[in-house]
C-alpha positions as a Markdown table, in Angstrom:
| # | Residue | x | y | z |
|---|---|---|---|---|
| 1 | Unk | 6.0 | 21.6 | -7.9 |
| 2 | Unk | 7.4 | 19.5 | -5.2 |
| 3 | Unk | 5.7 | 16.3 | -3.6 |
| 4 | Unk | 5.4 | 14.8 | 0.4 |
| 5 | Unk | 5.9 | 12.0 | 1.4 |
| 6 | Unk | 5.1 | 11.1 | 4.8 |
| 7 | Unk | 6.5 | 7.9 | 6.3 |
| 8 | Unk | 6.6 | 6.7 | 10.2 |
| 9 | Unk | 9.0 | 4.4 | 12.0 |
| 10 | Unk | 12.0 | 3.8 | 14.7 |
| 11 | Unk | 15.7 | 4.9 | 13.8 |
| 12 | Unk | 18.6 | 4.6 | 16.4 |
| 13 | Unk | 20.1 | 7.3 | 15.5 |
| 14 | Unk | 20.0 | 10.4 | 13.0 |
| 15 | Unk | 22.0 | 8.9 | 10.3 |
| 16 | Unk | 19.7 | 6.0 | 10.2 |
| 17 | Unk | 16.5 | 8.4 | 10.3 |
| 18 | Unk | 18.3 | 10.0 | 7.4 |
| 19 | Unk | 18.7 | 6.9 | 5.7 |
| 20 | Unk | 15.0 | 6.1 | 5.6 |
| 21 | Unk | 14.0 | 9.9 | 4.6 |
| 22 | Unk | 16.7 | 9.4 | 1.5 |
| 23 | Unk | 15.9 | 5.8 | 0.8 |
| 24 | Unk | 11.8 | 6.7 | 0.2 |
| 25 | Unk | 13.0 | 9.9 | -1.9 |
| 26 | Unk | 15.2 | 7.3 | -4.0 |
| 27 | Unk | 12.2 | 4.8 | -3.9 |
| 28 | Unk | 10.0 | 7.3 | -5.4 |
| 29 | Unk | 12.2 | 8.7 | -8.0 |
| 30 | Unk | 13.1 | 12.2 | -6.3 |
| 31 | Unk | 16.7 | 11.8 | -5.6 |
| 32 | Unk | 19.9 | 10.0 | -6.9 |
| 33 | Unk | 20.8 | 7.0 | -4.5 |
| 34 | Unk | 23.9 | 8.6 | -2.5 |
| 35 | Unk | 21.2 | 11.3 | -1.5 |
| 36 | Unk | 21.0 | 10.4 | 2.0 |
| 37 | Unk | 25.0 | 9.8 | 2.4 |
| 38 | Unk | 25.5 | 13.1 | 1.4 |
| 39 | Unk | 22.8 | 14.8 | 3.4 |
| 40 | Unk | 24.3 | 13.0 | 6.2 |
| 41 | Unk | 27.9 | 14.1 | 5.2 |
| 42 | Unk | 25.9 | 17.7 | 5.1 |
| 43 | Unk | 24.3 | 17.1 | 8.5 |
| 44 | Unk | 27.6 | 16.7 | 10.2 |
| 45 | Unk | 29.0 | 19.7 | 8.9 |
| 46 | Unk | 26.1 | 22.0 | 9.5 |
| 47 | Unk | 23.4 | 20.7 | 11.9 |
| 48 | Unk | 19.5 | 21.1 | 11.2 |
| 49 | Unk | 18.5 | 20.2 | 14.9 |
| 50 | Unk | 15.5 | 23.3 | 15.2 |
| 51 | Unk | 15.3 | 23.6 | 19.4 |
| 52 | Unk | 14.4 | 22.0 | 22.6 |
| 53 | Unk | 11.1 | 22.8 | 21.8 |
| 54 | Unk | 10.9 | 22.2 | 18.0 |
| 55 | Unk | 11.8 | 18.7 | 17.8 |
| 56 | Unk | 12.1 | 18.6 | 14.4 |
| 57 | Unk | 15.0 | 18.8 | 12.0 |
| 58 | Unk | 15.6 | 19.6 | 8.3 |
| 59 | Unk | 18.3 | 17.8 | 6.3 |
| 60 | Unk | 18.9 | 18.1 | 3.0 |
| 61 | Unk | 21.4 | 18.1 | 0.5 |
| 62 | Unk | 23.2 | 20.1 | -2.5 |
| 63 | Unk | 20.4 | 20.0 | -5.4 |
| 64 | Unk | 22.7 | 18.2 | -7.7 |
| 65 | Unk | 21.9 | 14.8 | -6.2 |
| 66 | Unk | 17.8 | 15.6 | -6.5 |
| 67 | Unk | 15.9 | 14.8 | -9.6 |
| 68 | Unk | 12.7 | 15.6 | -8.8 |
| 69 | Unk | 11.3 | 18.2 | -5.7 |
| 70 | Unk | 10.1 | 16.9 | -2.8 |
| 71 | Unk | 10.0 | 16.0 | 0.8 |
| 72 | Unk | 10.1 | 13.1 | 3.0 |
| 73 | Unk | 8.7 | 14.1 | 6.5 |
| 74 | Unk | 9.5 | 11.3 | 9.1 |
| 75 | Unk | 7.7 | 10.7 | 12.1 |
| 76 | Unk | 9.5 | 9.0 | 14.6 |
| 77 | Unk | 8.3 | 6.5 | 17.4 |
| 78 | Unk | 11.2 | 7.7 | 19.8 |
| 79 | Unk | 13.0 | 10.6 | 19.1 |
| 80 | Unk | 16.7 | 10.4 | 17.8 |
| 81 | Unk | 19.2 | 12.8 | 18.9 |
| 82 | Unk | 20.6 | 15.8 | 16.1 |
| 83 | Unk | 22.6 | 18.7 | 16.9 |
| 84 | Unk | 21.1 | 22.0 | 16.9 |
| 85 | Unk | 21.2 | 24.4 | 14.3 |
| 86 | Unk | 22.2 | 27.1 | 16.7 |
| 87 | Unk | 24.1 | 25.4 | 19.1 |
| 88 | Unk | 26.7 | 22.8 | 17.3 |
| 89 | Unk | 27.4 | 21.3 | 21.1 |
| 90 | Unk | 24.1 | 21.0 | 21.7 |
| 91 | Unk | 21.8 | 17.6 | 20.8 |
| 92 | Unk | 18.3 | 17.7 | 21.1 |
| 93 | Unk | 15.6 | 15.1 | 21.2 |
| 94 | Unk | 14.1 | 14.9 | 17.1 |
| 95 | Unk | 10.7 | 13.5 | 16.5 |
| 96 | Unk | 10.3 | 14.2 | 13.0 |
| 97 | Unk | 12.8 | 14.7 | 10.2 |
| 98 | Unk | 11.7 | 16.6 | 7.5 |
| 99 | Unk | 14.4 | 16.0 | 4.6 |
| 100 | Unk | 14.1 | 18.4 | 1.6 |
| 101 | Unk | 15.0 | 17.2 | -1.8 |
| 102 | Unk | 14.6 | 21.0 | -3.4 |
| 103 | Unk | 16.0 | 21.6 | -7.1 |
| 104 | Unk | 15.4 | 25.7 | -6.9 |
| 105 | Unk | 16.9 | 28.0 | -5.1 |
| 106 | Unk | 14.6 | 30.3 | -4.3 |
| 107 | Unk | 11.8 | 27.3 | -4.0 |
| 108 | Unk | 14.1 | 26.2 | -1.7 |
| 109 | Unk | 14.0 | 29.7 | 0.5 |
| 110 | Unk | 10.1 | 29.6 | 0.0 |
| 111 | Unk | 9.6 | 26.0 | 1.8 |
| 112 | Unk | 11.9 | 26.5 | 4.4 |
| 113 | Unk | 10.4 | 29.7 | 5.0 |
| 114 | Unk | 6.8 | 28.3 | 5.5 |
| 115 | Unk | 8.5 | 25.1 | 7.6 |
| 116 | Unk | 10.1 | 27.5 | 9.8 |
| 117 | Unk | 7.0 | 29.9 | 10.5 |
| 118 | Unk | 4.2 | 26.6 | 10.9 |
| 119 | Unk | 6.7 | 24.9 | 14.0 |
| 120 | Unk | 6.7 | 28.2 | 15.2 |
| 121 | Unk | 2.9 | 27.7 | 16.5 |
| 122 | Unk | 2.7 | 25.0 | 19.5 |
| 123 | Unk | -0.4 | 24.7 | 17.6 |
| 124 | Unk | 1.2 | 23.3 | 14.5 |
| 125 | Unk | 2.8 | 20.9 | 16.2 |
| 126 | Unk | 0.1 | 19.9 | 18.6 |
| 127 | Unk | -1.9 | 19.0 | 15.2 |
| 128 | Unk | 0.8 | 17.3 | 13.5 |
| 129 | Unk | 1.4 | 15.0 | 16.8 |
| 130 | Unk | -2.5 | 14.2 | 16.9 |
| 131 | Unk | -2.5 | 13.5 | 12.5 |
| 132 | Unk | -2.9 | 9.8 | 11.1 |
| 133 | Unk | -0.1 | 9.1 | 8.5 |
| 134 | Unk | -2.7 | 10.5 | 5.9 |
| 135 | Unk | -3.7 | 13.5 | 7.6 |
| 136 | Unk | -0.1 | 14.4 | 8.5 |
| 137 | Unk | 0.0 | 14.1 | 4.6 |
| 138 | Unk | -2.6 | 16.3 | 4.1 |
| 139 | Unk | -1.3 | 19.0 | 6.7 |
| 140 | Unk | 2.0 | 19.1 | 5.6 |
| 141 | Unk | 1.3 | 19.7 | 1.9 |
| 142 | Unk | -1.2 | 22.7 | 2.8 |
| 143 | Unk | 1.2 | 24.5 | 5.2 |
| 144 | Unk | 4.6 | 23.7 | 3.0 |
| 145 | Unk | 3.7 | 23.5 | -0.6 |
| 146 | Unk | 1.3 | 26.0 | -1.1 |
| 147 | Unk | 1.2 | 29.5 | -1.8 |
| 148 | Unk | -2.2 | 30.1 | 0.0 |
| 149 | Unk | -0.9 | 31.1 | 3.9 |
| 150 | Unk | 2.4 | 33.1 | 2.3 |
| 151 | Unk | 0.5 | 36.3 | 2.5 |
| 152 | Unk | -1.7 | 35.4 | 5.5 |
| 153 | Unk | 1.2 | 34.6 | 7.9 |
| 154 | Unk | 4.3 | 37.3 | 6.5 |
């Protein structure tokens, strides 16, 4: 079973939003300390930037440097620029990073399954924008981590 974590904060730039989504994972046990170097290493080879109108993004990293599931979501103050996953020369403005630290495959599939259908919905978004740290807490671990909504939303 995996775990959230849901921290808030300003980052210049995506490597240093990535460095405070792999630094909490390592604070908490979840991930070996070169995590975040090697999902930026990751990020520049294969960009996790969703879309203009997604600003979120989804780093992660091989699930030899994880030691325990889990996810750091990231909210930002000011987005930070990423590249898009579908368009490499394209950067779009990120507002929340939402690095997985996933040890399963097919767990793996599952959550980015359910992260990709919930910032589908303006709605979802809308809710996490207007969410306390807590409730974003709350929100995230319903929508990503549990089974519930799988057969509601296929």
């Amino acid at each position: 079973m995996s775990e959230i974590y849901v921290i808030e904060g300003h980052a210049q730039n995506w490597r240093e939003a990535l460095k405070m989504t792999g630094t909490k994972l390592y604070e908490e046990g979840c991930v070996v300390e070169e995590f975040w170097e090697k999902c930026a290493e990751r990020e520049a080879e294969y960009p996790t930037g969703l879309t203009e109108f997604c600003p979120v993004a989804i780093p992660h990293a091989s699930n030899e440097y994880v030691l325990r599931q889990a996810i750091c979501a990231l909210r930002l103050d000011e987005p930070v620029m990423f590249r898009s996953m579908a368009d490499w020369d394209q950067d779009i403005e990120v507002r929340y990073v939402l690095n997985l630290a996933l040890l399963d495959d097919s767990e793996h599939i599952k959550i980015v399954t359910r992260v990709i259908r919930s910032l589908k919905d303006p709605q979802f978004l809308k809710k996490m924008d207007d969410c306390n740290e807590e409730e974003l807490k709350v929100l995230l671990d319903e929508y990503f981590l549990t089974e519930k909504l799988d057969d509601d939303n296929a």
